[in-house]
C-alpha positions as CSV (number, residue, x, y, z in Angstrom):
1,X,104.7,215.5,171.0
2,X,101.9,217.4,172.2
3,X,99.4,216.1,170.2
4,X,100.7,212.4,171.6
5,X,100.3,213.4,175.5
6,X,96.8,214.9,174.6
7,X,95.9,212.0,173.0
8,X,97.0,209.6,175.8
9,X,95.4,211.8,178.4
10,X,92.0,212.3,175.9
11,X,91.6,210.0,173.0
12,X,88.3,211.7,172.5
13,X,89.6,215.4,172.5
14,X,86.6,216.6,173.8
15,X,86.6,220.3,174.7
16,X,84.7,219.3,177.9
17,X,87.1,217.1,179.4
18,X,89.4,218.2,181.9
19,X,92.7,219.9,181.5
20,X,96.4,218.2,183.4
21,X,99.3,219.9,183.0
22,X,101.8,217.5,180.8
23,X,104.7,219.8,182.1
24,X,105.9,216.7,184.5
25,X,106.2,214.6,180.9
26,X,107.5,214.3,177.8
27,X,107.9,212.3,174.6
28,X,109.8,209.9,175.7
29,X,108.3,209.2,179.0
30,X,105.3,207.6,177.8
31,X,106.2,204.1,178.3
32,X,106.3,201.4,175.7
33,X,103.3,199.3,174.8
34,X,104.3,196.4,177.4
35,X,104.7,198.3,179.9
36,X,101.3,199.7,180.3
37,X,98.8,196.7,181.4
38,X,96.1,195.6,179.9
39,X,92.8,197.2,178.4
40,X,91.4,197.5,182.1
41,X,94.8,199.1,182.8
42,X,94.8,201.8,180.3
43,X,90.8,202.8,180.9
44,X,92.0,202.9,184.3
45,X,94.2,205.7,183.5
46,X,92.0,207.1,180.9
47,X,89.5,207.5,183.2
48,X,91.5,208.9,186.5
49,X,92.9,211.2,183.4
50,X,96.2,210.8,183.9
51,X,98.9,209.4,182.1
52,X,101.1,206.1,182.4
53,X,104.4,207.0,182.7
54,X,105.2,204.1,185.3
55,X,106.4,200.6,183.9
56,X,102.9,198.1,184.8
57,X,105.7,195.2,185.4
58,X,104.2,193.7,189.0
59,X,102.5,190.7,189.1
60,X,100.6,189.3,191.3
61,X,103.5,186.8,192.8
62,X,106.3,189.9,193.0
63,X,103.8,192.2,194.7
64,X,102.7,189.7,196.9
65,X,106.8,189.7,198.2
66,X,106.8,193.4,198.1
67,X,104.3,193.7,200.3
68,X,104.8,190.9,202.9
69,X,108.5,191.9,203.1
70,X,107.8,195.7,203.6
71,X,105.6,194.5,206.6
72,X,108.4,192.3,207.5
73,X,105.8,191.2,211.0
74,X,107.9,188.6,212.2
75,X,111.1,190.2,212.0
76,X,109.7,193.1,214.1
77,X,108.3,190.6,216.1
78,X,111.5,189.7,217.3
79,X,113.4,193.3,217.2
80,X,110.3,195.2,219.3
81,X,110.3,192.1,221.6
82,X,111.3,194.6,224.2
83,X,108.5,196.7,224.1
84,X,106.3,193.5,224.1
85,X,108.1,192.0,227.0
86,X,107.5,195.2,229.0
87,X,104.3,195.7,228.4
88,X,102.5,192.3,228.0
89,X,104.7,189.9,228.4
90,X,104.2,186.5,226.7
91,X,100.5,186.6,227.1
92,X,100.5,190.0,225.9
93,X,102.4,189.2,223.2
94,X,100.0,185.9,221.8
95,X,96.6,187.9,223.0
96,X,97.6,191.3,221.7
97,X,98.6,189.5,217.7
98,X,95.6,187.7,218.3
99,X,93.3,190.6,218.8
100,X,95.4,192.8,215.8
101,X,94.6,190.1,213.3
102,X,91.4,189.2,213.9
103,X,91.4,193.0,213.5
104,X,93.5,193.5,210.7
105,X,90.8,191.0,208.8
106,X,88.4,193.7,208.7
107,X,90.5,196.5,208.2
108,X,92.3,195.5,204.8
109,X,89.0,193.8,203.9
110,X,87.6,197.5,203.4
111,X,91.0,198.4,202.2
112,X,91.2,195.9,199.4
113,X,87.5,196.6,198.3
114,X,88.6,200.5,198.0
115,X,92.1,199.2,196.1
116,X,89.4,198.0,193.3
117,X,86.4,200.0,192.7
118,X,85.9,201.5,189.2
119,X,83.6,203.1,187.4
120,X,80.1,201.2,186.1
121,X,77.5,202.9,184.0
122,X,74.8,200.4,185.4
123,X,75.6,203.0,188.3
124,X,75.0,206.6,187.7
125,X,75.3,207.4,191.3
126,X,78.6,206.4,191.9
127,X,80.0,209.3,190.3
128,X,81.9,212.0,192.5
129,X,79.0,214.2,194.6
130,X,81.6,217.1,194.1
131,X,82.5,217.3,190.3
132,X,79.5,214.4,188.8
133,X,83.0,212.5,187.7
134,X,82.8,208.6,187.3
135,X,84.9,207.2,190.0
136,X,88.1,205.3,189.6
137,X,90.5,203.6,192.3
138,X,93.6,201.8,191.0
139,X,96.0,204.3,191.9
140,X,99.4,205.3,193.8
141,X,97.4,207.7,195.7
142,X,95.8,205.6,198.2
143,X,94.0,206.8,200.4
144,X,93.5,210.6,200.3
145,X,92.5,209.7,196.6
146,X,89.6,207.4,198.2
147,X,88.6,210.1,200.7
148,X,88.5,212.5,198.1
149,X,86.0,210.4,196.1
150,X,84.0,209.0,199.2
151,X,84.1,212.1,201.7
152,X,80.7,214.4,202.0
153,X,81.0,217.2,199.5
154,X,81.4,220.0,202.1
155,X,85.0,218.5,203.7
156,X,86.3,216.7,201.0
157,X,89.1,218.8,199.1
158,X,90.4,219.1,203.0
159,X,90.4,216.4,204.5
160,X,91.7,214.2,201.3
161,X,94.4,217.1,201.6
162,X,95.4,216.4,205.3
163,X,95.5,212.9,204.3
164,X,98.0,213.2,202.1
165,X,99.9,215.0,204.1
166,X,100.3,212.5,206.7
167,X,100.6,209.6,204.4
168,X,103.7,211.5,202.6
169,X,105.5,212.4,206.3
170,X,104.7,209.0,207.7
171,X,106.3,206.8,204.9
172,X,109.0,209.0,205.1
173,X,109.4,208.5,208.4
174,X,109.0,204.8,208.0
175,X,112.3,204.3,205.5
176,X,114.6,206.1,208.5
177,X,112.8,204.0,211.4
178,X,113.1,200.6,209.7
179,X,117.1,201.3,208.7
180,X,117.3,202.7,212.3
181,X,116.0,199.2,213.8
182,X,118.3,197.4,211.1
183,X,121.5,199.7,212.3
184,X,120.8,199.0,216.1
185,X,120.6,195.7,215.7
186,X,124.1,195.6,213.6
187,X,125.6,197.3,216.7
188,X,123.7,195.1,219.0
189,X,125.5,192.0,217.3
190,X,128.7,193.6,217.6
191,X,128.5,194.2,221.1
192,X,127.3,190.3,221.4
193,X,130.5,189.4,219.5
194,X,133.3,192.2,221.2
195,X,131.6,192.8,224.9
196,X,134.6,196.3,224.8
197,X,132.5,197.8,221.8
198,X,130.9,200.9,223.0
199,X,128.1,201.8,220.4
200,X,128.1,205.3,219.4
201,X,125.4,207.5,218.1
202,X,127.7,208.3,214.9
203,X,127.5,204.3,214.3
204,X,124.2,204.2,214.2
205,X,123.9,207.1,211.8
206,X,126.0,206.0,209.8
207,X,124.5,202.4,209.1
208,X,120.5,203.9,209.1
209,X,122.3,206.1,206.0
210,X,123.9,203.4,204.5
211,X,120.7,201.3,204.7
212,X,118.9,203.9,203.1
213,X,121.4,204.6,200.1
214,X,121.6,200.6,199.3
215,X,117.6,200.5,199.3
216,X,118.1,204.3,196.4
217,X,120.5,202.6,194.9
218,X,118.4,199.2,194.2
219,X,115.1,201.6,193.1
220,X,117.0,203.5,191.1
221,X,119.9,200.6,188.8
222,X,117.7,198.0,189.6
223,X,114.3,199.1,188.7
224,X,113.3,196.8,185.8
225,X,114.8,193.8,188.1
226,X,112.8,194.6,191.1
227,X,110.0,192.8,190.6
228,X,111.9,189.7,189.8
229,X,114.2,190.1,192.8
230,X,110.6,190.9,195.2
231,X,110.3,186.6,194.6
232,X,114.0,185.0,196.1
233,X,113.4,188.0,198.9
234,X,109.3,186.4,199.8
235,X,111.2,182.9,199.7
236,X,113.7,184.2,202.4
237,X,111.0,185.8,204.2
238,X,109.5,182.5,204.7
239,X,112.3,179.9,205.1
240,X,114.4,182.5,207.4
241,X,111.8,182.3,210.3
242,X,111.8,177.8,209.7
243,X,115.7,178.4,210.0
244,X,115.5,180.6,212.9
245,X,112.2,179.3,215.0
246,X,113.0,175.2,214.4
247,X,116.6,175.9,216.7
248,X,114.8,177.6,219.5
249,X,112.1,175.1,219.5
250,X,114.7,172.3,219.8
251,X,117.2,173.6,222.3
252,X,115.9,176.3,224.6
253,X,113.3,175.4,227.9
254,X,110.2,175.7,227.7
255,X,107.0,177.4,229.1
256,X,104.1,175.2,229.9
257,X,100.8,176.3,227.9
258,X,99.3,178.5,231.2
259,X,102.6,180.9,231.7
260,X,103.5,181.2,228.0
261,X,99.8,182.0,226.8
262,X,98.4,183.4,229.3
263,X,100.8,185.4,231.6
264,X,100.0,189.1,231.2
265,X,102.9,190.9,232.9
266,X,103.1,195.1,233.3
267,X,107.0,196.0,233.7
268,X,105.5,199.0,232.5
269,X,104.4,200.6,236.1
270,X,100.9,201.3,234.6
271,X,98.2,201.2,237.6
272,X,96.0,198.3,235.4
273,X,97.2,195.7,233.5
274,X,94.4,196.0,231.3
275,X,96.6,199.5,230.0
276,X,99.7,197.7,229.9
277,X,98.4,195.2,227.7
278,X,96.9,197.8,225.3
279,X,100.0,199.5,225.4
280,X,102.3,196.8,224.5
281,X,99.6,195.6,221.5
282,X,100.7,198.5,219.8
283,X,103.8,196.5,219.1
284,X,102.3,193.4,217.5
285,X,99.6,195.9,215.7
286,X,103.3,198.0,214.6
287,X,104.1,194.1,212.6
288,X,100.6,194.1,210.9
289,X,100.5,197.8,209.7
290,X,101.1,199.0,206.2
291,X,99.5,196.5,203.5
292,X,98.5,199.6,201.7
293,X,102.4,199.8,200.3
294,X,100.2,197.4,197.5
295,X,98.0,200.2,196.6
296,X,100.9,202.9,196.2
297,X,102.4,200.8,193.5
298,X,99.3,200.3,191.5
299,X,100.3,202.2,188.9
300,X,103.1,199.5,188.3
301,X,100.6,196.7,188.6
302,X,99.2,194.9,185.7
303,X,95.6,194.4,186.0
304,X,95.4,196.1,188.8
305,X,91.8,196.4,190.3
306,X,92.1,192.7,190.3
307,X,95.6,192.1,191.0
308,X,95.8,194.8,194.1
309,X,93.2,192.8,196.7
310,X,94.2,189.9,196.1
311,X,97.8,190.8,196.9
312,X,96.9,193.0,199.7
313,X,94.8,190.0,201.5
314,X,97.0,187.0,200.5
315,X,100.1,189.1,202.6
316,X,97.8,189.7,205.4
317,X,97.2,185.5,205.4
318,X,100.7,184.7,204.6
319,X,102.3,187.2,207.4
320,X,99.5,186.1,210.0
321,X,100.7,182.4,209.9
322,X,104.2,183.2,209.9
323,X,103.5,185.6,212.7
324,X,102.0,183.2,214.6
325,X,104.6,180.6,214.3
326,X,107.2,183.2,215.7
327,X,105.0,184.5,218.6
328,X,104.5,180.9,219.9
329,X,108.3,180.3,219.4
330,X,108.6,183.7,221.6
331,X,105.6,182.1,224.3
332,X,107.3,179.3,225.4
333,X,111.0,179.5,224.4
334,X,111.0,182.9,227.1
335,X,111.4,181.8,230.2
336,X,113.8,184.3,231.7
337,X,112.0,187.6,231.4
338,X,114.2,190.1,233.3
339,X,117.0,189.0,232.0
340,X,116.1,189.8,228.5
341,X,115.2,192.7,229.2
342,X,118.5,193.5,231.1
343,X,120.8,192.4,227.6
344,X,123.7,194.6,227.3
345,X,122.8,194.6,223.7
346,X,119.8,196.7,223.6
347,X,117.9,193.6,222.1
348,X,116.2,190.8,224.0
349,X,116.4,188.8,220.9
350,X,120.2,188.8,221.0
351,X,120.1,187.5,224.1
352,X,117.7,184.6,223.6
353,X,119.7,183.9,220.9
354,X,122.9,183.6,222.4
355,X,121.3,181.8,225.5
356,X,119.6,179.3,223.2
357,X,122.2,178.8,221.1
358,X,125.6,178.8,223.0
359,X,126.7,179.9,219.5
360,X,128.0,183.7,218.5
361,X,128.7,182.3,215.3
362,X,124.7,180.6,215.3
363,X,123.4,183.8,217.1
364,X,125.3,185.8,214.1
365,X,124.0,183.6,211.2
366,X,120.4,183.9,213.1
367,X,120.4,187.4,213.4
368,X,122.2,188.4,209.7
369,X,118.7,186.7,208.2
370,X,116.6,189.2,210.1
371,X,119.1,192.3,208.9
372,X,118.8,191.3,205.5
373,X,115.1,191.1,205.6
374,X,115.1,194.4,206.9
375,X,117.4,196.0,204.8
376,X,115.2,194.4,201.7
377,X,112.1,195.9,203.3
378,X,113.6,199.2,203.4
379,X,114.0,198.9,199.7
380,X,110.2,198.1,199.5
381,X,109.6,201.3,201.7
382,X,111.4,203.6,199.8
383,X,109.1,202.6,196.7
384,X,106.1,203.4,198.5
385,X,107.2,206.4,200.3
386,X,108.5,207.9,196.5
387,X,105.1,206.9,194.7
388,X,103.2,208.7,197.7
389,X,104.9,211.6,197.7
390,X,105.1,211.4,193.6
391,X,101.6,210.9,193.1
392,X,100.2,213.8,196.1
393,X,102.5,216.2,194.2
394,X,101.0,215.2,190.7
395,X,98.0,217.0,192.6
396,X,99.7,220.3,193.4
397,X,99.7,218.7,197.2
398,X,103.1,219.6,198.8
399,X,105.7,222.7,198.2
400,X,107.9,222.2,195.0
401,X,105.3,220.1,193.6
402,X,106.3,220.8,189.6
403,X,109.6,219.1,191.1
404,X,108.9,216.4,192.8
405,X,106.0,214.7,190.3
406,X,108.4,215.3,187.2
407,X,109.4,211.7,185.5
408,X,113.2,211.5,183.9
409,X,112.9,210.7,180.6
410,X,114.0,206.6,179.7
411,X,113.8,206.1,183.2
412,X,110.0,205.9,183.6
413,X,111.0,206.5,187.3
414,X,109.9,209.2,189.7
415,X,113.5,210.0,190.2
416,X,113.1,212.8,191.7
417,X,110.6,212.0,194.6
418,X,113.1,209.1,195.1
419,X,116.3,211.5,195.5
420,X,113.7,213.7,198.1
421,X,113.5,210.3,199.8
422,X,116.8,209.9,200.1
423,X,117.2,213.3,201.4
424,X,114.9,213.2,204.0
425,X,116.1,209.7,205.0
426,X,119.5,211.8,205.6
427,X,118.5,214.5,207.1
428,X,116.4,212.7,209.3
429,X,119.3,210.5,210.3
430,X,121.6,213.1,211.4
431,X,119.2,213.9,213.7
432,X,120.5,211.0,215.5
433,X,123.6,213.3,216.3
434,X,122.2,215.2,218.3
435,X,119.3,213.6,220.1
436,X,118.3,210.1,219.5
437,X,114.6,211.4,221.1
438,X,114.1,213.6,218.2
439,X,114.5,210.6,215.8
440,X,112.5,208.4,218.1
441,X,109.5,211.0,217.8
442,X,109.6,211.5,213.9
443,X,109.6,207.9,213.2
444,X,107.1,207.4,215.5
445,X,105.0,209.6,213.4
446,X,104.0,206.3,210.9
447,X,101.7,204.4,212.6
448,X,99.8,207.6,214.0
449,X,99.8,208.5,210.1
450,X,98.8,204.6,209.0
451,X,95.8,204.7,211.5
452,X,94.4,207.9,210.5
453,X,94.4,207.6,207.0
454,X,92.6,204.1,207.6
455,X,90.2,206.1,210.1
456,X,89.4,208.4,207.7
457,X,89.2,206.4,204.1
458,X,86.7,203.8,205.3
459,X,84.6,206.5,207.8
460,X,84.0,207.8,204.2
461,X,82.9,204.8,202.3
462,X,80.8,203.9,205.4
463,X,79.4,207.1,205.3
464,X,78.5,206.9,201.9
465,X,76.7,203.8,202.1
466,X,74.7,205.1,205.6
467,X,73.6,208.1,203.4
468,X,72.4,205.3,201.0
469,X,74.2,206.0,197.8
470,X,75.5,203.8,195.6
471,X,79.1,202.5,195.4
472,X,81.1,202.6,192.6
473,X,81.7,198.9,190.7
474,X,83.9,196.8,192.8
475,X,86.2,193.6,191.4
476,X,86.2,192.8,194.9
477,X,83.1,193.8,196.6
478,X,81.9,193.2,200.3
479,X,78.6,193.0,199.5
480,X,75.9,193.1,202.2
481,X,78.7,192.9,204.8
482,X,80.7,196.0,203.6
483,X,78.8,197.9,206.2
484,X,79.4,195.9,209.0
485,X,82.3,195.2,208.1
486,X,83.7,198.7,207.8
487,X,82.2,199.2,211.4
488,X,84.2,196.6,213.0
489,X,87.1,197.5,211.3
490,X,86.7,201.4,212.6
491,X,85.7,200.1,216.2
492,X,89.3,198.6,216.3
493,X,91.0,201.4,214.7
494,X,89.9,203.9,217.2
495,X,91.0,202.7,220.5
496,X,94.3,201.9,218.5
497,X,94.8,205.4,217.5
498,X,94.5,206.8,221.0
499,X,96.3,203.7,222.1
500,X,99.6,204.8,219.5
501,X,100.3,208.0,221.9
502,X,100.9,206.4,225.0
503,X,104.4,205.9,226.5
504,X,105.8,202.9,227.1
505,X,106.2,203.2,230.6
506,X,105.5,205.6,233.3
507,X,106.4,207.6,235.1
508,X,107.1,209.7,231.8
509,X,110.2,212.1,231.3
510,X,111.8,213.7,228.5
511,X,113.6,210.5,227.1
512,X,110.7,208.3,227.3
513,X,108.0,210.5,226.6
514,X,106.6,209.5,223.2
515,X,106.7,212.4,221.4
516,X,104.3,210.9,218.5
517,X,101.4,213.4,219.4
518,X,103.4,216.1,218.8
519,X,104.7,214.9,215.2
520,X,101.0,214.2,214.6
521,X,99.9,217.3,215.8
522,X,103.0,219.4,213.9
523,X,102.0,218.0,210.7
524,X,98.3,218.6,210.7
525,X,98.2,222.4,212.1
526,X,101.3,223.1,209.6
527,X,99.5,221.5,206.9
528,X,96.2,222.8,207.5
529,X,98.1,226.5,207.7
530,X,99.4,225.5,204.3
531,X,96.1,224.8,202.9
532,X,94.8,227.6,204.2
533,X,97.3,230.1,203.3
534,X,97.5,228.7,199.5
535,X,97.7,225.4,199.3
536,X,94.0,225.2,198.7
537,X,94.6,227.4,195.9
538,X,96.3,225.2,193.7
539,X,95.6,221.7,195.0
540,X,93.4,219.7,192.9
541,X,92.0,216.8,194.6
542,X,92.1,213.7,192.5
543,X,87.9,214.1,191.6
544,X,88.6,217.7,190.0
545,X,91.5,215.2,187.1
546,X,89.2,212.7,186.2
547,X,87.6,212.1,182.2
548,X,83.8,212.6,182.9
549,X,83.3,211.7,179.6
550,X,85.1,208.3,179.6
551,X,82.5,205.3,181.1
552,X,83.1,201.7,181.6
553,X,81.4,198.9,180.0
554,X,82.0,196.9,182.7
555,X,84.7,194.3,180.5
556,X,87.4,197.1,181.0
557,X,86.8,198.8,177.4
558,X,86.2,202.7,177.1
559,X,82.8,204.5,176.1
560,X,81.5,207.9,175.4
């Protein structure tokens, strides 16, 4: 058995190469022969030195749904339209998606081109300035791997630690705010359909749990059918909004083109409207956020330096259109703004629904399309947030690391890291109990997390390329434009970031204070203390695992 895990970690058994502890596999875990991708697959691995122990059974169609689902923009398009309609209004709304795509374009532009770099020997330089290691991308790390490839020397074990860090909190985070949103909008229905329901916090607890434990359940028994299922779930993606956009185009008054597109309203009691509108961009930038879910599940992607950009910027394209269909259905089918924002049922939506429609039976069948979606892209979330947290802890990156990164044999799951997600999705959730801001502020923590680690990963590719050096080969390279490309995309994340701590309205108290600066802030100086106290010790940043003896020939075959 031993002699089989060296093998597959160092077909060469060179006494040079680099040591990983197998103690997180075994025998049987090595998955069979289909299962592990193709040649450029398996150098992949080779070369990253690690072992597949993942099934490689995502295409390009089924990752494609997983990742436009997970984003889910149109969906939260409609259940945030409170937060839009306060700050914004309809012209915020069309502006404010219209500036965070054309921003988003240059953002996952950088992103995909990380998603496939690999190693060429045509380009000495491209190996790691820390360890002289040939580089290699394709994997569920993300993007503390790519800082710790692309960082200067002198900060990169840290800051691809702090990374990590954040990534791992902020997906978690993500699973409990998206079943949260789903379980609020199941009591907002109710209410619609029984005005004497009084929602109660213990509802709402109960329903974010039981989202959670359907989307555990489905990774877990369902985890060889989840792929297949990702393509009936894209189709519903799509033909829900057509089902839901075509009544309110038909039946509800409209705007003319001036108020719906170009009507910027602050209900928010901001002194400018210029800060109300940035404020309430956050929500449509919220929709768009999170295409690196792709890159997490690279390890279960076949081909997938190839496969991985053009997943990540076909969902960009797909959820942009079908974004923009919805947010002109929301410009001119809302006329009655304060009264939306007055709905008994906590969700403007509901309301435009109901008003639209006439219908609590059409409102319920309307609104059951958008839970579902939801529930399926919690599903999608808990994948990513287990592969994150798997693959930080394969480095030695978070407490009870031997734990989490361990892989059940026959499973060829990280079933661990999925039962931690399900834990924390819990725990999290009963926080509900007792104060609802609590929640509020450690969900909040994901797009603070999302924007950082985009900050970070392409300020160090574009600082490798200002010092001149090399990139390593690309399947999807930027070219001559990679520079100025990554620029734009870091002018836009900036202001954003800043932008993600504001409240939504002011004056600001203790219940609408948003309390994501201190998550943000929490997690850094607690894991930088970490790091500090030991965690630097034993963390191995993904450089310090890779095969420096292993090259590619640029076809995807191994050489010495």
């Amino acid at each position: 058995m031993a002699e089989k895990i060296a093998h597959a970690l160092h077909p060469d058994k060179l006494d040079n190469e680099p040591e990983w502890s197998a103690v997180e596999v075994s025998e049987d875990v090595i998955v069979a022969d289909k299962y592990q991708g193709n040649s450029t697959d398996r150098s992949d691995m080779r070369m990253l030195g690690r072992i597949q122990v993942l099934r490689r059974n995502f295409s390009l169609l089924p990752l494609l749904g997983f990742s436009t689902v997970l984003i889910c923009t149109w969906e939260l398009q409609f259940a945030n339209m409170l937060f839009a309609l306060t700050d914004g209004g309809t012209g915020g709304i069309f502006w404010g998606f219209t500036v965070t795509i054309f921003a988003c374009v240059f953002i996952y532009l950088s992103v995909a081109e990380m998603a496939s770099m690999s190693a060429s020997p045509s380009s000495p330089s491209s190996m790691s300035p820390l360890t002289g290691l040939w580089s290699r991308t394709p994997t569920a790390g993300g993007q503390y791997h790519w800082v710790s490839e692309f960082s200067p020397r002198w900060c990169q074990k840290y800051l691809s630690y702090i990374t990590g860090w954040l990534l791992a909190m902020g997906w978690q985070g993500s699973i409990v705010g998206l079943s949260f949103v789903a379980g609020t909008i199941v009591q907002g229905l109710i209410t619609l359909n029984n005005p004497s329901y009084e929602p109660q916090q213990w509802h709402g607890t109960l329903l974010v749990i039981a989202a959670v434990a359907i989307a555990i359940g489905m990774n877990i028994f369902l985890s060889k059918s989840l792929p297949i299922a990702e393509v009936p779930i894209l189709i519903l993606h799509v033909v829900g909004l057509f089902a839901i956009i075509i009544p309110l185009l038909a039946m509800a008054p409209k705007n003319d083109a001036r108020t719906a597109l170009l009507t910027v309203t602050n209900s928010g009691g901001w002194q400018t409207t210029g800060t109300s509108f940035m404020v309430g961009l956050l929500t449509m930038l919220s929709s768009m956020m999170g295409f690196d879910c792709a890159v997490h599940m690279s390890e279960e992607v076949k081909n997938a330096s190839e496969v991985l950009p053009k997943a990540i910027l076909m969902g960009v394209g797909v959820n942009a259109i079908l974004g923009y269909l919805c947010v002109f259905t929301l410009c001119f089918t809302i006329t009655d703004i304060p009264r939306l924002l007055d709905s008994k049922t906590g969700f403007p939506f509901l309301e435009l629904f109901i008003s639209v429609t006439k219908s609590n039976a059409g409102t319920a069948v309307m609104t059951a399309i958008i839970i579902i979606t939801l529930i399926m892209a919690v599903v999608s979330e808990v994948a990513t947030a287990s592969r994150q947290i798997w693959a930080f802890s394969r480095d030695d990156g978070l407490p009870f690391s031997k734990f989490l990164r361990r892989v059940r044999p026959e499973w060829n799951l990280p079933l661990n890291a999925l039962w931690v997600s399900f834990g924390f999705g819990i725990i999290i959730a009963l926080i509900n109990l007792g104060s609802s801001v609590a929640l509020n502020a450690i969900v909040s923590l994901t797009i603070s997390a999302l924007l950082s680690s985009y900050i970070v990963s392409i300020g160090c590719i574009l600082s490798k390329r200002l010092r001149g050096e090399p990139l390593p080969h690309c399947r999807f390279s930027l070219g001559k434009w990679g520079m100025a490309i990554n620029i734009t995309a870091l002018v836009f994340l900036i202001p954003f970031f800043i932008f993600c701590f504001f409240p939504t309205a002011v004056p600001v108290d203790r219940e609408t204070m948003n309390w994501n600066v201190a998550m943000f802030g929490g997690i850094t100086i607690f894991a930088t203390l970490y790091y500090v106290l030991g965690g630097r010790a034993i963390y191995r940043p993904p450089v310090l695992i890779q095969n420096r003896s292993l090259q590619d020939d640029g076809n995807g075959e191994v050489g010495i």
